[in-house]
C-alpha positions as CSV (number, residue, x, y, z in Angstrom):
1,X,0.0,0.0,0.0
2,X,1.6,3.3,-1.1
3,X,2.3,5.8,2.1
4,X,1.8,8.8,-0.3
5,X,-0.6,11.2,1.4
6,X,-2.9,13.8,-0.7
7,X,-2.0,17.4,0.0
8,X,-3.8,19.3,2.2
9,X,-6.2,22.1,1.3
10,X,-5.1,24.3,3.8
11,X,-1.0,23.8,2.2
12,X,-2.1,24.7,-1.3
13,X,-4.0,27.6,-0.2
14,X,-1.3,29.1,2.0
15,X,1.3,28.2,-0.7
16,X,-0.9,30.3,-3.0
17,X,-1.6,33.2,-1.1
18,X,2.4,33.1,-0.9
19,X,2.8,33.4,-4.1
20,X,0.1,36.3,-4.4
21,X,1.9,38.3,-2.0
22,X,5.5,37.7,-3.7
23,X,3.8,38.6,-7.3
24,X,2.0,41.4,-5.6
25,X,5.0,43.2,-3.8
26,X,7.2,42.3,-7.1
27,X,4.5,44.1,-9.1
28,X,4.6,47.2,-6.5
29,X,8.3,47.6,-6.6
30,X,8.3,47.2,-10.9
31,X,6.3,50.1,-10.4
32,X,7.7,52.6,-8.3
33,X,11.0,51.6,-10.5
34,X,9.3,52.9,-13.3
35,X,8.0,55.5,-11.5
36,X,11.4,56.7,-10.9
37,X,12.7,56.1,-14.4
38,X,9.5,58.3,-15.3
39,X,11.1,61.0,-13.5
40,X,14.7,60.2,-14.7
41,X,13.2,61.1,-17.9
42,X,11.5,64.1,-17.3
43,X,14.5,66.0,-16.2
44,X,16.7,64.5,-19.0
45,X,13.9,65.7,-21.4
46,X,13.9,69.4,-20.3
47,X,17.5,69.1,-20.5
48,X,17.4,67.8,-24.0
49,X,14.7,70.6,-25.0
50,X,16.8,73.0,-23.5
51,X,19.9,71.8,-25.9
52,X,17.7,71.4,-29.0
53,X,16.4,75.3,-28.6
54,X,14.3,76.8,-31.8
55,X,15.9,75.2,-34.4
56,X,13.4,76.5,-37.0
57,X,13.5,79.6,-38.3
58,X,11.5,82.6,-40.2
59,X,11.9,82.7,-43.9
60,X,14.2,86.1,-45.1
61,X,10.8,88.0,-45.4
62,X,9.0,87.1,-42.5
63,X,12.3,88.0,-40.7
64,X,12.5,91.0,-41.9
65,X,8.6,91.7,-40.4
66,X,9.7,90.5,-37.2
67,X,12.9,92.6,-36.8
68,X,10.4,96.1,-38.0
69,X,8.3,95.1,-35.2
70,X,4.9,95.0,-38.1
71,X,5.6,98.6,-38.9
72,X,4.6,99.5,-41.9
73,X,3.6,95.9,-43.8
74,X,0.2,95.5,-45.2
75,X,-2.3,93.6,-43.8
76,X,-1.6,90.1,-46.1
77,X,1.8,90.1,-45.1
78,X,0.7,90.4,-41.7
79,X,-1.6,87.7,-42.1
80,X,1.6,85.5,-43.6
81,X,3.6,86.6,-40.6
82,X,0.9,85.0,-38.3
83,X,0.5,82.1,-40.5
84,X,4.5,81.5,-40.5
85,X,4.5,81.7,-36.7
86,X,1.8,79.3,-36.5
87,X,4.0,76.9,-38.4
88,X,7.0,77.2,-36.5
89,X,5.0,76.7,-32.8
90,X,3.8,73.6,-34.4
91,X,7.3,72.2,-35.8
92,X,8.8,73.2,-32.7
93,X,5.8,71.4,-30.6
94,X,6.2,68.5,-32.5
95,X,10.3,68.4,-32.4
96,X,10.6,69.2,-28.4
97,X,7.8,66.6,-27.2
98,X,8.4,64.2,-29.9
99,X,11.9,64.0,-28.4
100,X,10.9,63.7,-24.5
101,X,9.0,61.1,-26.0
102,X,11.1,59.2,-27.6
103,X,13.6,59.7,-24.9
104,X,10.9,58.3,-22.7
105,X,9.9,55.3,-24.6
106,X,13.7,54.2,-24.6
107,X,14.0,54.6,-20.7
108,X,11.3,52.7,-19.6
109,X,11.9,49.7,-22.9
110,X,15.1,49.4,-21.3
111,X,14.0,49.4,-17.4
112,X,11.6,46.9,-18.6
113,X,13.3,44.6,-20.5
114,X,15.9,44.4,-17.3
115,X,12.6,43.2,-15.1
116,X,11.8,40.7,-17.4
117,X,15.6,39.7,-17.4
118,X,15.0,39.0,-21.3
119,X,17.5,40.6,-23.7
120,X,14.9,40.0,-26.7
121,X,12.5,41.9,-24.7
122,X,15.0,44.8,-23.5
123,X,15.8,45.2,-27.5
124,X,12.0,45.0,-28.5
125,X,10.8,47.3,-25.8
126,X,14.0,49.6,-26.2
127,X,13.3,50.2,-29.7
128,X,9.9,50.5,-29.7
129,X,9.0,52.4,-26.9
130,X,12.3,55.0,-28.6
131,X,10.7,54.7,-32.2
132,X,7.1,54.6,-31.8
133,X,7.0,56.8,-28.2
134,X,9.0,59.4,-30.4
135,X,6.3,59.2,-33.6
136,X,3.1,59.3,-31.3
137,X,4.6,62.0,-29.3
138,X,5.4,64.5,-31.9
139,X,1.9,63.9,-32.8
140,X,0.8,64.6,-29.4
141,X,3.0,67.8,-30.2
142,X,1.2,68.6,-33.0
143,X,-2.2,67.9,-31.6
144,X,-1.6,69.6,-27.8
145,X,-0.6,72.6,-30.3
146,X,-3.4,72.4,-32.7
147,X,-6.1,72.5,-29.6
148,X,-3.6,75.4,-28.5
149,X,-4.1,77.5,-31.5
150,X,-7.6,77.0,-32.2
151,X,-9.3,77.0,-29.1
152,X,-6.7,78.1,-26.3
153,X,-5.5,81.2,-27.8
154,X,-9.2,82.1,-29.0
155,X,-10.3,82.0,-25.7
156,X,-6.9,84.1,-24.0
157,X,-8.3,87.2,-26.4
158,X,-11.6,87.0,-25.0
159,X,-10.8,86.7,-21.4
160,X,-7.9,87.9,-18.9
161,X,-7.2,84.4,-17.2
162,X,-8.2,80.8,-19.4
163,X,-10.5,78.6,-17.4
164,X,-8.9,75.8,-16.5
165,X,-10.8,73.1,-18.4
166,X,-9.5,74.6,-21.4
167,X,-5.4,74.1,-20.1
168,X,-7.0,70.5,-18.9
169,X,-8.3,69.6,-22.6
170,X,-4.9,70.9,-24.0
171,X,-2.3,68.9,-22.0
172,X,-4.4,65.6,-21.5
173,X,-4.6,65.2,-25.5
174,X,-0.8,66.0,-25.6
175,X,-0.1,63.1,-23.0
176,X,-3.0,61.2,-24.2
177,X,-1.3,60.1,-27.5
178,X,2.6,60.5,-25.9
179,X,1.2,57.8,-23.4
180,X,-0.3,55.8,-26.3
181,X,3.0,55.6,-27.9
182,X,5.2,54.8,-25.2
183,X,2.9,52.4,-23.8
184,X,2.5,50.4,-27.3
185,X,6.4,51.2,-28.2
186,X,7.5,49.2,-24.4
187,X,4.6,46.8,-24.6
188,X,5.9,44.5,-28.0
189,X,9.0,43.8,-25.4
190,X,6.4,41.5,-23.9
191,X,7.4,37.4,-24.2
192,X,4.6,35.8,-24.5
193,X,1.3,37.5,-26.1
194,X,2.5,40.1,-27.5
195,X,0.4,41.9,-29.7
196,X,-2.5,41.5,-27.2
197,X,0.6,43.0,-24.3
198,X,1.1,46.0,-26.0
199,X,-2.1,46.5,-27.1
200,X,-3.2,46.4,-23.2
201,X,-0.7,49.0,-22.4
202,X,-1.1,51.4,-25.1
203,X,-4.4,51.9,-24.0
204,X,-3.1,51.9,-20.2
205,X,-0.5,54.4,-20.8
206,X,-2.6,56.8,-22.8
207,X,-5.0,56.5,-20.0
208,X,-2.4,57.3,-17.5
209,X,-0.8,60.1,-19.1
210,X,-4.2,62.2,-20.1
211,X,-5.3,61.9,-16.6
212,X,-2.0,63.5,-15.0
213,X,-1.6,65.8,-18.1
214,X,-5.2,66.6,-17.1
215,X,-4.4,67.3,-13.5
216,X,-1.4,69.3,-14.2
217,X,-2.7,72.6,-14.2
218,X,-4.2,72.1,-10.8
219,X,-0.7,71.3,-9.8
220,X,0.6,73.8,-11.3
221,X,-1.4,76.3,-10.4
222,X,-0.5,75.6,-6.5
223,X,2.7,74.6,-7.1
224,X,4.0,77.9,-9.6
225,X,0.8,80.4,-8.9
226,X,2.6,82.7,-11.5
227,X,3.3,79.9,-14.4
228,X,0.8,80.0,-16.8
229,X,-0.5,76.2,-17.4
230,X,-2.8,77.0,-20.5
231,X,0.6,77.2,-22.8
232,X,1.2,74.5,-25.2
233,X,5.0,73.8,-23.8
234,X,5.1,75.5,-20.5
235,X,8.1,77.9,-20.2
236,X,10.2,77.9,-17.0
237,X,12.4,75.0,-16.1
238,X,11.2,73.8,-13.0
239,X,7.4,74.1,-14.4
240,X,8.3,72.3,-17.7
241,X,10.0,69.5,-15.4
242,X,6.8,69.1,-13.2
243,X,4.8,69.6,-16.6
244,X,6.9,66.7,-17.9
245,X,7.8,64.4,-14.9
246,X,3.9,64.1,-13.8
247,X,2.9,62.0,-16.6
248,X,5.9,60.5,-17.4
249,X,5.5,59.1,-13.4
250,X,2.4,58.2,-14.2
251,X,3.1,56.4,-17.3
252,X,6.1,54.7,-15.5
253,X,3.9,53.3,-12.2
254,X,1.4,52.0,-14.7
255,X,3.4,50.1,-16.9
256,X,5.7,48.6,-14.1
257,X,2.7,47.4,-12.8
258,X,1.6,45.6,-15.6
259,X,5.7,44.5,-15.8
């Protein structure tokens, strides 16, 4: 008669609620890792946008209405001086957050594939996350600026302070479609399942990043009382890094959960 005993319920229960807690905890610290890394990236995007400066420029006869100040040019070649400055906010919105993006997207590819201690995945996510976090960003850029142009400004001639909802609509489409990119970019990294991975975290790191883009003007505004939140790019280092740094967090905490 064979002495082997069935195991006990009460064994494979506690040997499960183990392993909960272990994958739990490992899932919390993945997290505030990329949390950090978020952050990490934020300051070496400001730096980077810093570096890269206005590297688009006025054409000889638009330069030539900027430097008179407007005085004396006819009304159409007014309206091309506007139209001209339009262009170069957008190239420049596209070029600076495109960047952070990409920037971004490499970070957290590679600070993923290192938890998943898979090289195929560090390369996959790394490139990825660089490559299509970079593409979706500078169309965040372009978007962000876009609702900017037509509705922010609109609504800065009309009134002496923009409502907040408007600064909230502008910044959570930019971060929106940066956390889109990132989060598909660092999700085909994934081992197993791979287009349903990134999938998943496309739409968690879009989610992520238009709800703290969303909430950044509230920070700001207690944070910096005298920033103003409702600009496409916000100007001042330390504002630009918490304009940066609270998404990317975000973005980082969500996608280290999901490991």
């Amino acid at each position: 008669m064979s002495n082997t005993h069935p195991q006990q319920p009460h064994t494979v229960n506690s040997a499960n609620q183990t392993n909960a807690r272990t994958s739990s905890l490992e899932s919390i610290r993945n997290a505030m890792s990329l949390g950090v890394v978020g952050a990490i990236a934020a300051i070496l995007a400001d730096v980077a946008i810093l570096k890269i400066g206005r590297v688009f420029e006025f054409s000889e006869e638009l330069l030539i209405v900027k430097v008179s100040e407007g005085r004396n040019q006819s009304p159409e070649v007014m309206q091309r001086f506007y139209e001209g400055l339009a262009i170069l906010d957008y190239k420049h919105a596209a070029l600076w957050i495109g960047t952070a993006g990409a920037m971004s997207g490499l970070l957290f590819g590679l600070a993923l594939g290192l938890m998943r201690q898979s090289r195929g995945s560090l390369v996959r996510g790394a490139i990825g996350g660089m490559v299509l976090g970079g593409v979706l960003s500078a169309c965040g850029g372009l978007a962000g600026n876009g609702v900017g142009e037509n509705i922010v400004s609109r609504i800065r001639m009309e009134k002496i302070e923009v409502p907040v909802q408007y600064a909230m609509l502008l910044h959570g489409t930019t971060w929106l479609i940066v956390g889109l990119g990132i989060g598909l970019g660092t999700g085909l990294g994934a081992r197993t399942n791979r287009v349903r991975f990134a999938i998943g975290s496309m739409f968690l790191g879009g989610i992520a990043g238009a709800a703290a883009g969303a909430f950044y003007p509230f920070l700001a505004s207690v944070a910096m009382p005298f920033a103003d939140p409702s600009l496409t790019i916000p100007e001042g280092d330390a504002n630009r890094v918490i304009w940066l740094g609270l998404p990317l967090v975000f973005v980082g905490l969500t996608l280290g959960r999901r490991g």
